[in-house]
MDTraj code that builds the backbone (N, CA, C; nanometers):
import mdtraj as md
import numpy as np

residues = "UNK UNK UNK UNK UNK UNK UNK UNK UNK UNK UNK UNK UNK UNK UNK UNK UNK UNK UNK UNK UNK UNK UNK UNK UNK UNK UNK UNK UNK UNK UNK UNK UNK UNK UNK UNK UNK UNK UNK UNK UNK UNK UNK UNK UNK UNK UNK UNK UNK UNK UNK UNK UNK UNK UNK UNK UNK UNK UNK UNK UNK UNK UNK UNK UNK UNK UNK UNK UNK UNK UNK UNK UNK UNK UNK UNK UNK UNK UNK UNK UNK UNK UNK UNK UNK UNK UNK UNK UNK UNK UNK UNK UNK UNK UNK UNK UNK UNK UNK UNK UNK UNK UNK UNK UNK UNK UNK UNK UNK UNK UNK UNK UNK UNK UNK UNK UNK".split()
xyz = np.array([
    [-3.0333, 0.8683, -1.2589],
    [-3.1119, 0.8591, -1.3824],
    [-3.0506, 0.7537, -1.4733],
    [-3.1430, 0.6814, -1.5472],
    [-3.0678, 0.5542, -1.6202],
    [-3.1009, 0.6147, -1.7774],
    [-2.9807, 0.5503, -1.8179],
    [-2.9463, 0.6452, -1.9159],
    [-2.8658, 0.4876, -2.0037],
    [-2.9174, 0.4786, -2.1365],
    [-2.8978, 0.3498, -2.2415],
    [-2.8811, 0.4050, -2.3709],
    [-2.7097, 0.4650, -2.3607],
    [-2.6728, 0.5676, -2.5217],
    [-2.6595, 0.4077, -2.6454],
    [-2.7162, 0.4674, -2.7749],
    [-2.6600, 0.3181, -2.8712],
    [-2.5975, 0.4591, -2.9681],
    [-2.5047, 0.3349, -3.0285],
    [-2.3977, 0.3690, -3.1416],
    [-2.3894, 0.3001, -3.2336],
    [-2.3433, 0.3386, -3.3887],
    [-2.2820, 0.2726, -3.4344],
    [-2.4022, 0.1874, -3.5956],
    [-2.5128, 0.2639, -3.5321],
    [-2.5562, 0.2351, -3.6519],
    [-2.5968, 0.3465, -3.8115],
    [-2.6069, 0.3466, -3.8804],
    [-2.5918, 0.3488, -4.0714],
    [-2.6590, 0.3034, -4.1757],
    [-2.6121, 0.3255, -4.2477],
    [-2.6312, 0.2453, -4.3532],
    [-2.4780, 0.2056, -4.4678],
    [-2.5178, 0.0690, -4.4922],
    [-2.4329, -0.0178, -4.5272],
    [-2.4984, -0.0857, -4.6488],
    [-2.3945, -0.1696, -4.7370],
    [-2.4288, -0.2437, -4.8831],
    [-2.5023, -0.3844, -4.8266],
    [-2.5464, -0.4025, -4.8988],
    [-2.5566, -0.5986, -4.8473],
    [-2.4438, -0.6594, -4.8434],
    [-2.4088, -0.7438, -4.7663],
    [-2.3391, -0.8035, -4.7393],
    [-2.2032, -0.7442, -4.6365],
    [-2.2477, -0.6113, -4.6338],
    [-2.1613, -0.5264, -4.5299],
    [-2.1668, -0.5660, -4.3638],
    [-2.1057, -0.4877, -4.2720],
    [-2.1126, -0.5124, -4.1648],
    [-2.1300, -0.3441, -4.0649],
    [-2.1957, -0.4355, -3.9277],
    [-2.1835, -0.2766, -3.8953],
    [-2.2011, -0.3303, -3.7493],
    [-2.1313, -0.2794, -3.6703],
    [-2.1320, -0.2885, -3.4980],
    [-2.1978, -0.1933, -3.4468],
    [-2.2918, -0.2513, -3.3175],
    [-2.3780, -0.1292, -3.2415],
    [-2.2980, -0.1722, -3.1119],
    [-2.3064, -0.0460, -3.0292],
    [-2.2935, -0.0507, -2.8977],
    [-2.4106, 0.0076, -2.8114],
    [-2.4139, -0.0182, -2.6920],
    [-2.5275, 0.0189, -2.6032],
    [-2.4574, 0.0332, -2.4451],
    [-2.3998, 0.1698, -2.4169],
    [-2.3960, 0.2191, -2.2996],
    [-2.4603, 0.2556, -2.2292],
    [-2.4773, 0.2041, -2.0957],
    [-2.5806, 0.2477, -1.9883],
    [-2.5061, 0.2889, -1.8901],
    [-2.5242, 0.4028, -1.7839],
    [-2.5272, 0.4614, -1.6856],
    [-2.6737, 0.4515, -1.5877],
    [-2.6164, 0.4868, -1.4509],
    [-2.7321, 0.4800, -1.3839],
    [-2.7907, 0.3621, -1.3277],
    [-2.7267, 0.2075, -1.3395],
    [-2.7919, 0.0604, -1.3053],
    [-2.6621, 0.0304, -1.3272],
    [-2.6839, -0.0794, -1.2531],
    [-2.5875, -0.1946, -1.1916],
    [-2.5854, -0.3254, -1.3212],
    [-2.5272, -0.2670, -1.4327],
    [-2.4753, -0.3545, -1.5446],
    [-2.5099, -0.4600, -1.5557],
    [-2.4661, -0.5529, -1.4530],
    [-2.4316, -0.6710, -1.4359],
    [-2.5516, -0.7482, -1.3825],
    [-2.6375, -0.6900, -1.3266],
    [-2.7512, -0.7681, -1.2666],
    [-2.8592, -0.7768, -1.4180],
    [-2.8574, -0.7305, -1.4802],
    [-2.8998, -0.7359, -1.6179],
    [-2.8651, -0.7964, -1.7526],
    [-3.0114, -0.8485, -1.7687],
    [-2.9851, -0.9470, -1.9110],
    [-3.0235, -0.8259, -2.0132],
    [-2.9160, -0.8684, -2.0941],
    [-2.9388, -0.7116, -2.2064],
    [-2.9846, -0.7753, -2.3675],
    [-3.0410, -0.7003, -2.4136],
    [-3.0794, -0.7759, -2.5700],
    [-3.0803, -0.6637, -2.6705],
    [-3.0889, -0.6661, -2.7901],
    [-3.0687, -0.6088, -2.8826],
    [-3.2632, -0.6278, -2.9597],
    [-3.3706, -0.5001, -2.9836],
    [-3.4709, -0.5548, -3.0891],
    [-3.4452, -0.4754, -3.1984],
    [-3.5535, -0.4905, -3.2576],
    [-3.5012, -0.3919, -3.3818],
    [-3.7075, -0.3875, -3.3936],
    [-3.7160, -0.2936, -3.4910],
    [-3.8525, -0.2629, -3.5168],
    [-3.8754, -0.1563, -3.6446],
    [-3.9632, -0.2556, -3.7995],
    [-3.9993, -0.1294, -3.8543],
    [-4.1193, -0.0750, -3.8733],
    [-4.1205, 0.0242, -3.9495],
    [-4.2576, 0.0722, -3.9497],
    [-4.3860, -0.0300, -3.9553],
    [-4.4514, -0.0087, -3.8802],
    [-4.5995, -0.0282, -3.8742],
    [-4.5403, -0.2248, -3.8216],
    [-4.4690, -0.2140, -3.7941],
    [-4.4347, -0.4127, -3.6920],
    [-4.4199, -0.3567, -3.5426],
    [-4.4309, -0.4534, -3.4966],
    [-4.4153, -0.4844, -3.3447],
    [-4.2323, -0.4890, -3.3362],
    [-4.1787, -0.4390, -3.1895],
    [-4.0311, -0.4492, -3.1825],
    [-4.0104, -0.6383, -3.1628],
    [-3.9258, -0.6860, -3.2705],
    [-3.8656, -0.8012, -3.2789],
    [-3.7327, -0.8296, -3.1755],
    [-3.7627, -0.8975, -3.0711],
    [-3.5991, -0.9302, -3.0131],
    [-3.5233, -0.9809, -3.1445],
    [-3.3977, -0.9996, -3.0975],
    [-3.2492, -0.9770, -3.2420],
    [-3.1666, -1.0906, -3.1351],
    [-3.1641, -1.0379, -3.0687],
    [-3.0562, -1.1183, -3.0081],
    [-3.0538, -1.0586, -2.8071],
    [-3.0256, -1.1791, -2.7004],
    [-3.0100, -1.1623, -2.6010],
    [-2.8817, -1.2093, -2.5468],
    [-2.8111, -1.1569, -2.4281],
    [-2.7183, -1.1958, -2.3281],
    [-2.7636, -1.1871, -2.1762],
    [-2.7417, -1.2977, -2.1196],
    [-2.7701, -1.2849, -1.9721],
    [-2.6469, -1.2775, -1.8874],
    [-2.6423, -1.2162, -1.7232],
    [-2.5634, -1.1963, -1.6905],
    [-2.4618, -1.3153, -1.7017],
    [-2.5142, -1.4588, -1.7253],
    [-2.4113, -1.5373, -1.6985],
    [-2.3766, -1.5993, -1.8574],
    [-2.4091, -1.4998, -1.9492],
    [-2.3677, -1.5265, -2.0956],
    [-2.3781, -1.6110, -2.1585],
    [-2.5213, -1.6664, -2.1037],
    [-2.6343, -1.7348, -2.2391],
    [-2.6861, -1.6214, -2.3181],
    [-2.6928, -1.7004, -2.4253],
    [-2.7360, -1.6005, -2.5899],
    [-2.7835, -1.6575, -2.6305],
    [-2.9240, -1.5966, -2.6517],
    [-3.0002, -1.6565, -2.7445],
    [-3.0304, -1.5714, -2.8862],
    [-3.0575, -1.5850, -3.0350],
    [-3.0739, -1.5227, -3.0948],
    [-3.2181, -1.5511, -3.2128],
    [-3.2185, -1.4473, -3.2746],
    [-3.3570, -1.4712, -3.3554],
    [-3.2643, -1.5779, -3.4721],
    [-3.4007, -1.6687, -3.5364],
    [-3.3339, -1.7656, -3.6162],
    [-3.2458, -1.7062, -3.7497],
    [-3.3198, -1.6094, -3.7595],
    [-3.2935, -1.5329, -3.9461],
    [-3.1212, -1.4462, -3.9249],
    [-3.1360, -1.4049, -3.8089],
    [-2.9838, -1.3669, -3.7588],
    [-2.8703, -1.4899, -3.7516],
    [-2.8891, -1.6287, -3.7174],
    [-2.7760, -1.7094, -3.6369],
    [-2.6795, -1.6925, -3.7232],
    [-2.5846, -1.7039, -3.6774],
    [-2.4451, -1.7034, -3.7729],
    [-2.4159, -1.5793, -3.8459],
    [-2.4732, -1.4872, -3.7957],
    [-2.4373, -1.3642, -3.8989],
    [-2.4407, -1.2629, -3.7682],
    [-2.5218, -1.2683, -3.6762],
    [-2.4707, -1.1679, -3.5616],
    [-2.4580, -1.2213, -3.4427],
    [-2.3542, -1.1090, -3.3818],
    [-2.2852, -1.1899, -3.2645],
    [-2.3578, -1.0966, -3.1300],
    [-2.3839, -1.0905, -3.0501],
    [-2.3787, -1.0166, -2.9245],
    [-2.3419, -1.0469, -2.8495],
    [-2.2123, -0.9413, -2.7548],
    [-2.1169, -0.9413, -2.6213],
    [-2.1804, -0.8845, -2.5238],
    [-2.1240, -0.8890, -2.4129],
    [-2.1088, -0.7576, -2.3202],
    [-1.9918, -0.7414, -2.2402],
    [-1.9818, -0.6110, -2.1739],
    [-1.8374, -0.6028, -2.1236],
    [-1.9074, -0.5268, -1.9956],
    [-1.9159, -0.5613, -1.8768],
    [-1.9558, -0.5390, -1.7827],
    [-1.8054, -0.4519, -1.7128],
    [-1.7107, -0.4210, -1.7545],
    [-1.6113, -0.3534, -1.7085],
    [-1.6706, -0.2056, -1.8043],
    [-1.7262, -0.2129, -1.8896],
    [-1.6845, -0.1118, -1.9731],
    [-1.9118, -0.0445, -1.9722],
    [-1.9488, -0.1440, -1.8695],
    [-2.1378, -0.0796, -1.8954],
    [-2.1557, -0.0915, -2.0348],
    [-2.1147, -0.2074, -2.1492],
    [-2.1612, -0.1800, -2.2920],
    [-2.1781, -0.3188, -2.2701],
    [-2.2820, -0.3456, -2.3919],
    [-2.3136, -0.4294, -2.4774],
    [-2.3522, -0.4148, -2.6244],
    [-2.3061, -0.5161, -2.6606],
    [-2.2625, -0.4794, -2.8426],
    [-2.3298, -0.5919, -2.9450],
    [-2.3359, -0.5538, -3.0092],
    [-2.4345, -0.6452, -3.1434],
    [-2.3561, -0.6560, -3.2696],
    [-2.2687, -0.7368, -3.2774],
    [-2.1846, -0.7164, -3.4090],
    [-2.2388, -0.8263, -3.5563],
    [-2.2887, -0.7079, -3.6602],
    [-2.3792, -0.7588, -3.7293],
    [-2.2704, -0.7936, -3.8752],
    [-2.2827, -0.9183, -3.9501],
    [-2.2250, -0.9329, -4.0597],
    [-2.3207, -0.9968, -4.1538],
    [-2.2893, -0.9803, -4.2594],
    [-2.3453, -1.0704, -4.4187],
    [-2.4582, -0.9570, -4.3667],
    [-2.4888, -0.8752, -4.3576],
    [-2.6223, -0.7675, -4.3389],
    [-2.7071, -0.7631, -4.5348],
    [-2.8333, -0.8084, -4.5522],
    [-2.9355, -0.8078, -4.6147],
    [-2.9968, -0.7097, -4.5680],
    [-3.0894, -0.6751, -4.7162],
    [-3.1999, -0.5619, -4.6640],
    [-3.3273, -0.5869, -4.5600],
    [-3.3097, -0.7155, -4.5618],
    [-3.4070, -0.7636, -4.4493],
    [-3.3484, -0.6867, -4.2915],
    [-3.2263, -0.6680, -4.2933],
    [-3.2263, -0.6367, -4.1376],
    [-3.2298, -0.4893, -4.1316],
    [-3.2497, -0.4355, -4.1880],
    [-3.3045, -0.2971, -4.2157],
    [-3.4023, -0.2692, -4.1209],
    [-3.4070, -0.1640, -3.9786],
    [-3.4768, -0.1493, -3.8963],
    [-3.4160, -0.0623, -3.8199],
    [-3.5141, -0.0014, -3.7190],
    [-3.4395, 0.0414, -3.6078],
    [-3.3663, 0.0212, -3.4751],
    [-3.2742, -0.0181, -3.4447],
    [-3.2292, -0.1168, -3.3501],
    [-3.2147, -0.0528, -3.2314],
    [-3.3095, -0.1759, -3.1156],
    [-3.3172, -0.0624, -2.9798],
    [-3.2353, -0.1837, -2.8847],
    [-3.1757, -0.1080, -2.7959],
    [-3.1342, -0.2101, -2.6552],
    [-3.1725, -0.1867, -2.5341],
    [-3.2113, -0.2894, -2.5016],
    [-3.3003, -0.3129, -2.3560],
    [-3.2070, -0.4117, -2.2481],
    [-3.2509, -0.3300, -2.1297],
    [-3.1851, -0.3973, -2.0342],
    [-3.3428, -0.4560, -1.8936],
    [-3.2799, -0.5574, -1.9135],
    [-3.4103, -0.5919, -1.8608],
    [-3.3578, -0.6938, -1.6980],
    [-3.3948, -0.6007, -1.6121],
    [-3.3559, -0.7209, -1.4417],
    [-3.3886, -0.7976, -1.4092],
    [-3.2886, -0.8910, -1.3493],
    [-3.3224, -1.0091, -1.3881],
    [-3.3555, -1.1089, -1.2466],
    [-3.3863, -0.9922, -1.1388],
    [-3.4428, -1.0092, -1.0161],
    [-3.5762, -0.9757, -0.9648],
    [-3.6255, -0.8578, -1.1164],
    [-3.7370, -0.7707, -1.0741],
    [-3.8121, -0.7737, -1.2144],
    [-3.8821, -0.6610, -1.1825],
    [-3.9661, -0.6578, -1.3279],
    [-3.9460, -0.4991, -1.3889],
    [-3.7849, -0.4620, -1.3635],
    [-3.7666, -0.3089, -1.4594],
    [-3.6737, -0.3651, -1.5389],
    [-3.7083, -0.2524, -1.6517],
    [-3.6793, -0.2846, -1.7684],
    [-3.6457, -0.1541, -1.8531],
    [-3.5217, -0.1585, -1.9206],
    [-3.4926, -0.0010, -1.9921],
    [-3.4845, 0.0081, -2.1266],
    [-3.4958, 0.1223, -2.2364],
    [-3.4996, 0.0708, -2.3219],
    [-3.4360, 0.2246, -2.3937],
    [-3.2762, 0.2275, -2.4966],
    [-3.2519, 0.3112, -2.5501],
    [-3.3087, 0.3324, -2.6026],
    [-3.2818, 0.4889, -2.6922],
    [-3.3688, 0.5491, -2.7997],
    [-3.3899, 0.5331, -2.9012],
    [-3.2601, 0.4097, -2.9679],
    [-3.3042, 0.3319, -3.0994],
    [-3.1808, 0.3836, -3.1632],
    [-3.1194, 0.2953, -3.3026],
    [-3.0181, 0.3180, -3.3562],
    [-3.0544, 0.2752, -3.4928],
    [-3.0762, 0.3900, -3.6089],
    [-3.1408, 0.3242, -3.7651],
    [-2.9932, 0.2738, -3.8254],
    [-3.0327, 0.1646, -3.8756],
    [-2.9937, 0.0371, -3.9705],
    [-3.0638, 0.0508, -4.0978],
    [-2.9662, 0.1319, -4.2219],
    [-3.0244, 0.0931, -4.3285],
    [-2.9425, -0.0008, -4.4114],
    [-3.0228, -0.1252, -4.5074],
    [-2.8907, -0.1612, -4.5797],
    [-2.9161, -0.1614, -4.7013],
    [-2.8522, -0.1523, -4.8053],
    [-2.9320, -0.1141, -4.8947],
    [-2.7978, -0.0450, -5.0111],
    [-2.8198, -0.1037, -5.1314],
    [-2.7039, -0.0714, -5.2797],
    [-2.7605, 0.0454, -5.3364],
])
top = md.Topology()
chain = top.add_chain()
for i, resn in enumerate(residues, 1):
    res = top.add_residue(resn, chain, resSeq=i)
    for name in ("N", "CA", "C"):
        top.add_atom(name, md.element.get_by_symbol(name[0]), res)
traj = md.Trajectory(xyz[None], top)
C-alpha cells in the first residue's frame, strides 16, 4: 500500500519560515519525480515546486528564491523548505509523487499553511 505522510506544516508570521516533509512508503522513491502543490479554497491545486530523480527543480515564479525543495532518497522524504513566507502562500500543501516511466501518480493528504500576524 503506498502511503505519502506530510509534516511540518502551521501557521507562522510573515516573513517566518516553515519546513514540510513528505514520507512515502510502499514505491520505489527514486524512480519518482516528486513536487510540492498547494491549493485554496475554491482554486485549482497550484504546483509550488518540483524535483526529478536526477535533481532538476523547477519552481513556481512567486516562490523563486524563497523556497527550496530536496529529496533524500536514503531517507523516502522529500522536503519543501519555505522562507520570507507572505500571506499569499497561505494554502494547503499537498505532495505528489508522480513516475516517471508510467502514468501513476500519488498524492498525500495535504499539510495547512497558515501565515498570518
Amino acid at each position: 500500500q503506498v502511503q505519502l505522510v506530510e509534516a511540518g506544516g502551521g501557521r507562522v508570521q510573515p516573513g517566518g519560515s516553515l519546513r514540510l516533509s513528505c514520507t512515502a512508503s510502499g514505491i520505489i522513491f527514486g524512480l519518482y519525480t516528486w513536487a510540492w502543490y498547494r491549493q485554496t479554497p475554491g482554486n485549482q491545486r497550484d504546483l509550488v515546486a518540483s524535483i526529478s530523480s536526477g535533481r532538476t527543480m523547477n519552481y513556481k515564479d512567486s516562490v523563486k528564491g524563497r523556497f527550496t525543495i530536496s529529496r533524500d532518497n536514503s531517507k523516502n522524504t522529500v522536503y519543501l523548505q519555505m522562507d520570507s513566507l507572505n500571506t499569499e502562500d497561505t494554502a494547503v500543501y499537498y505532495c505528489n509523487a508522480d513516475y516517471e516511466w508510467g502514468s501513476r501518480s500519488y498524492w498525500g493528504q495535504g499539510t495547512q499553511v497558515t501565515v498570518s500576524s
